[in-house]
N, C-alpha and C positions, 0 to 999 in steps of 0.2 A: 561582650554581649550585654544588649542592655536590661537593667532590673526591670521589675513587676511593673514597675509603673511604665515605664517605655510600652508597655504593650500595647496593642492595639483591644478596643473592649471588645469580649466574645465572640460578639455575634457578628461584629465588624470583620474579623481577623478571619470568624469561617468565612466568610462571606468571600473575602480578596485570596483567601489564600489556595484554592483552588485555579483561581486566574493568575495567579503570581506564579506558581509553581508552568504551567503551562507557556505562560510569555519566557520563562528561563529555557524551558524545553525546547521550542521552535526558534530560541539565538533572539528573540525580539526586543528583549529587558539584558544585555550583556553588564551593564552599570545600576547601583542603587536608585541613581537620577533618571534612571531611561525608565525603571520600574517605578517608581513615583508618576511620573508623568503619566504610561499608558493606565497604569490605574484608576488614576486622578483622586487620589490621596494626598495624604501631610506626608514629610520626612519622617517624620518617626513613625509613623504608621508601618510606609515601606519599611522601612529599617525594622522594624520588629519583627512584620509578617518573611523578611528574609533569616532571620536568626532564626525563627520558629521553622522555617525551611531547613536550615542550615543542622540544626538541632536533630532533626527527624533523619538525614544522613542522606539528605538528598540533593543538595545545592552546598556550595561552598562560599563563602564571603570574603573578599581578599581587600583588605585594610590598605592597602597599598593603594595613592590615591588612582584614577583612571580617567585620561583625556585633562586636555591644557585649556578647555573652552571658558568661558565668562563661570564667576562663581566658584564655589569651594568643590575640588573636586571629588570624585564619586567613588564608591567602593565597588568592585569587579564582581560582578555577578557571573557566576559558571555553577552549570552539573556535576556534581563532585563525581570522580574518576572511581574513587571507591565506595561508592553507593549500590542499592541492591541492582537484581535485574530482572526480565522476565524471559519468558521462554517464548520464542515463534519459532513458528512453524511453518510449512508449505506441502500441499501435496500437487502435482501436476502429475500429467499423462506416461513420462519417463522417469519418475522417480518422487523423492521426495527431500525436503531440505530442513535441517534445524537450525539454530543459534541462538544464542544470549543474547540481550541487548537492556545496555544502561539507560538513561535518560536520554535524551539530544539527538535523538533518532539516530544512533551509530552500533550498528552489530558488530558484535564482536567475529570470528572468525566461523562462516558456517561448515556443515557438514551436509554434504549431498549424498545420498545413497540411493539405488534402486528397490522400487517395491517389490516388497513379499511376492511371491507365487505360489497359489492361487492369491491373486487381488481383492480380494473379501474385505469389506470396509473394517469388523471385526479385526484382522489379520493386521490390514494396515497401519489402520490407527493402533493398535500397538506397537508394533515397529514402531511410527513415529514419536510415541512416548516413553519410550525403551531410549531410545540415541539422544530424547532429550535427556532423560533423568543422567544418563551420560557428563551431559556437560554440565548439568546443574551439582554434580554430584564431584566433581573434576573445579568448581569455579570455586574461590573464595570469597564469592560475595551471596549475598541471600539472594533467594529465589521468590518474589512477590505470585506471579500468575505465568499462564500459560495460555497460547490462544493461537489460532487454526486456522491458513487463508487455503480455502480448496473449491476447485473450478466449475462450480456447480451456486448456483441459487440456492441459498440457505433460508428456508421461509421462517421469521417473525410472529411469535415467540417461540415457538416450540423445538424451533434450531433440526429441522430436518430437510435432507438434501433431495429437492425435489428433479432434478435431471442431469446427475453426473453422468452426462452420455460419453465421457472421454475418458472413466474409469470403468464402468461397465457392472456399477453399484445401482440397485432396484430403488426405484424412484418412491420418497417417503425414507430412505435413510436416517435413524433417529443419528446421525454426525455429533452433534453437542452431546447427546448422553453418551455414546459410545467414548466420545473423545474425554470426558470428564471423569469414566470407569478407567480408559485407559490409564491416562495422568495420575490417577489415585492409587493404584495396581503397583505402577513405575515407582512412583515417588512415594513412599507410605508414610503416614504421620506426617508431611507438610500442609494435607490439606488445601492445597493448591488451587484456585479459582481459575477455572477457564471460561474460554470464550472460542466460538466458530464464525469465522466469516465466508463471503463470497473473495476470492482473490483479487479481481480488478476494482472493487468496490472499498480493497481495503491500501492495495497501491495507490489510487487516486488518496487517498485518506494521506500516505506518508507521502504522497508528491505537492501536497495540498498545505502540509507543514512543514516540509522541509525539503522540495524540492524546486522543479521546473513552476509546480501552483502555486507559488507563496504570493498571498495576498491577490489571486483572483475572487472575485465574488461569486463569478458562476463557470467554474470549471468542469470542461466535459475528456475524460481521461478514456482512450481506448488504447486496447492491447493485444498482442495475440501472444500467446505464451509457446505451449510446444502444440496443440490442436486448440482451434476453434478460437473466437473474438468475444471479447468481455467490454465492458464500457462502465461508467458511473459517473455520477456529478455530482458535483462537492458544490452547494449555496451556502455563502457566506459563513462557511468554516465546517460546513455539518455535510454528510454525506446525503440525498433524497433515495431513500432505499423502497421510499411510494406505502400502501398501506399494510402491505405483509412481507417486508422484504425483498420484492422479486422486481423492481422497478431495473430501466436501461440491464436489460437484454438484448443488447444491441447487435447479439450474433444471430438473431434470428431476423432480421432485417432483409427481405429479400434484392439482390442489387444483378438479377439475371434471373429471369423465370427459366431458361434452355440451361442452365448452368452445371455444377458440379450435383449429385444426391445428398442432400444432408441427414443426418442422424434422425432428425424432428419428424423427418416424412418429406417434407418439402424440394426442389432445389432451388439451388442458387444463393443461397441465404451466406450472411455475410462470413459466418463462422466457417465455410467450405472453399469459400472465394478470394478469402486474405489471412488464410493461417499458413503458416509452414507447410504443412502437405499440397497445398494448392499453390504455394511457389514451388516448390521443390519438381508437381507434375506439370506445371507449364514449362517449368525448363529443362524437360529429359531426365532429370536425376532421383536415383535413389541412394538414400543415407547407408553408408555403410553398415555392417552389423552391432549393433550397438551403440553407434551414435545418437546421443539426442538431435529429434529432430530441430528444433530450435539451431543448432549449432550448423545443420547441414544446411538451413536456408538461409545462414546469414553468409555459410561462405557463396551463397548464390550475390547476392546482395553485392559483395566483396568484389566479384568478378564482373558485374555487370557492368565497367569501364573498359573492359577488353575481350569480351566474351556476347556476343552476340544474342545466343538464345537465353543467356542471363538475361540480358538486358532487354529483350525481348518481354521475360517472364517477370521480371521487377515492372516494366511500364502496364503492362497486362492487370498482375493485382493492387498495385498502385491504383489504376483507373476505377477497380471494383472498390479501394478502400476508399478512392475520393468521392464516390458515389453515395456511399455510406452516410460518410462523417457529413457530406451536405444535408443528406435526409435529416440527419440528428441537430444540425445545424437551425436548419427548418424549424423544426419543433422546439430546439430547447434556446436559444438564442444565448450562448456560452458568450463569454470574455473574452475566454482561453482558450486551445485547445493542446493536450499534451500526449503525445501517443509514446506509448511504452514497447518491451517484449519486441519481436517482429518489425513490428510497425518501425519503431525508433531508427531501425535499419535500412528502411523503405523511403523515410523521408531525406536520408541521408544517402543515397544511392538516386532519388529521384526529388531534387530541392523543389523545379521546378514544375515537375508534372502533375506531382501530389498536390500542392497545393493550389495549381490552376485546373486539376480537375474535381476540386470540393468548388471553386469560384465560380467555376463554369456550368456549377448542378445547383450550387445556392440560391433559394428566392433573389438573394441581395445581390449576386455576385461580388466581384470583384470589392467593392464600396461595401460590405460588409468588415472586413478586414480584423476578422477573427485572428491572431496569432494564432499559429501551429509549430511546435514549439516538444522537439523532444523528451523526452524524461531524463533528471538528474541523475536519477539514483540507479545504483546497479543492483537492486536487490529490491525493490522497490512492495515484492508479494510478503517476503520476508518482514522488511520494515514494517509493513501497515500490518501485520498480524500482532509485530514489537507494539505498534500503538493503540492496537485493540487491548491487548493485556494491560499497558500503560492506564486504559481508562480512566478505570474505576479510581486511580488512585489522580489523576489527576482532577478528577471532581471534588473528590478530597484525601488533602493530603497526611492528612491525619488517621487516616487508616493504616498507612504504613506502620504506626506505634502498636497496631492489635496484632 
């Protein structure tokens, strides 16, 4: 490691080492020399703001030289394996999810369970902090923060949930204080930092650094999870959450005024039109007892190669989801586009129809030529709740020593 004098001066070192540690996080900076460059610092700069990484217990430095290219070469930049981690969380319509998760956007193995009954936000969100303190308490690494991707518009700053119409919690939810008593309750004496998000607001987030979105500038991410459509967009790395949090509500979208009754009052709205329940009744079926619904409309998905009223009921909301995403198209003019949940199954059962029924409803049509473009990750509500918590410390990384 090199002496005092190698260091970068103070104010230099906070300044990069928050963007240093992040470029290691998203795979960007895998070599001392790849982190020099997107920097645009000196060699010893990089090199010191990685020891000071390295030091803090969150990056590893591997001496061993890396790549045969022109010049001396680079030392291996990686997320150290045995670093801290944080806690995410999920709650959805049929239950709810925990896990760990280190650096590098990678969870460790989640836990899915069903919700409490009675579904009392109270209720729940204990549960959910009860089965983390679980694995946090089971892991041998520290436990940094804690943080909350649940299906509902979480309004800016006050962290309360203003339409969890899919849980059947009273609109005004204080969710962030609820959830931060819980965590506290659970876990006593760590002290824990949480954080609440919207769910599809925080998957576009980990599909934006580590997924299908890496490196769009203006990515429009929709989803439909186990009830109703989420959306978000991610400008040039940052999620537009608009000026109270409640921006791209993309399930209230009307895409058939004669359509299904939605929760809102309305119908037709895209959240009744292209979630699982609304594949599941175009194609005659109901979910077994107990099966998430989510699972029961992809096995529709599945069959619509030899099954007629699947396929029937795949082109049916296929047509309402391309209708949609032209709307949003319209308005937000994305790079990208990556659809998650549901959706990811739809484009995949329907390559063609999907995306020549956004072409055929866009201003631009065709000659607009937005990719539409599945999502990577399989956990993607999960991860982006890992990267809500990650935050704070990725702005800096020198919090981790408090």
């Amino acid at each position: 490691m090199p002496g005092p004098a190698a260091r970068p001066a103070p104010d230099r070192g906070r300044t990069v080492l928050g963007p240093a540690l992040a470029l290691v996080h998203t795979g960007r900076a895998p070599t001392r020399s790849a982190l020099t460059e997107a920097l645009g610092v000196t060699r010893a700069t990089a090199g010191a703001v990685a020891s000071e990484l390295a030091a803090l217990g969150l990056v590893t430095v591997d001496a061993r030289p890396a790549g045969g290219g022109r010049g001396r070469p680079s030392h291996r930049l990686a997320v150290d394996p045995a670093g801290p981690v944080v806690l995410a969380a999920q709650i959805h319509a049929d239950g709810f999810s925990v896990a760990l998760a280190g650096l590098g956007g990678v969870l460790e193995e989640p836990v899915d369970l069903p919700l409490p009954r009675p579904g009392d936000p109270g209720r729940v969100l204990r549960a959910v902090a009860e089965a983390g303190a679980r694995l946090v308490a089971a892991s041998p690494r520290s436990c940094l923060g804690a943080a909350l991707a649940v299906p509902t518009p979480v309004a800016e700053p006050d962290g309360t949930a203003l339409a969890a119409l899919y849980l059947d919690w009273p609109a005004g939810t204080p969710v962030a204080d609820l959830f931060a008593a819980a965590v506290a309750e659970a876990v006593p004496g760590a002290a824990l930092p949480t954080a609440v998000a919207n769910d599809a607001n925080l998957a576009a987030l980990a599909e934006h650094r580590h997924g299908a979105g890496r490196d769009a500038r203006h990515l429009l991410y929709v989803t439909s999870g186990h009830r109703g459509v989420g959306g978000a967009l991610v400008v040039d790395g940052r999620l537009h959450t608009g000026s109270a949090g409640l921006a791209l509500e993309v399930g209230q979208l009307v895409v058939d005024p004669a359509g299904r009754p939605c929760p809102c009052g309305r119908r037709g709205c895209l959240d009744v039109e292209a979630d699982p329940p609304a594949l599941l009744a175009a194609a005659g079926r109901t979910p077994r007892p107990g099966e998430p619904l989510l699972d029961a409309a992809r096995a529709v998905t599945r069959a619509a190669g030899r099954d007629p009223a699947a396929r029937a009921a795949v082109d049916r909301v296929a047509d309402r989801l391309g209708a949609g995403i032209a709307g949003m198209v319209n308005i937000l003019d994305p790079d990208r586009i990556v659809l998650g949940g549901l959706h990811r199954d739809l484009l995949a059962a329907a390559p063609e129809r999907l995306p020549a029924a956004v072409a055929g409803q866009c201003l631009w049509g065709r000659r607009a030529g937005v990719p539409l473009l599945p999502a990577a990750l399989e956990r993607p509500d999960l991860a982006g709740a890992a990267e809500l918590a990650w935050q704070p410390y990725l702005d800096d990384p020198s919090a981790v020593a408090a």
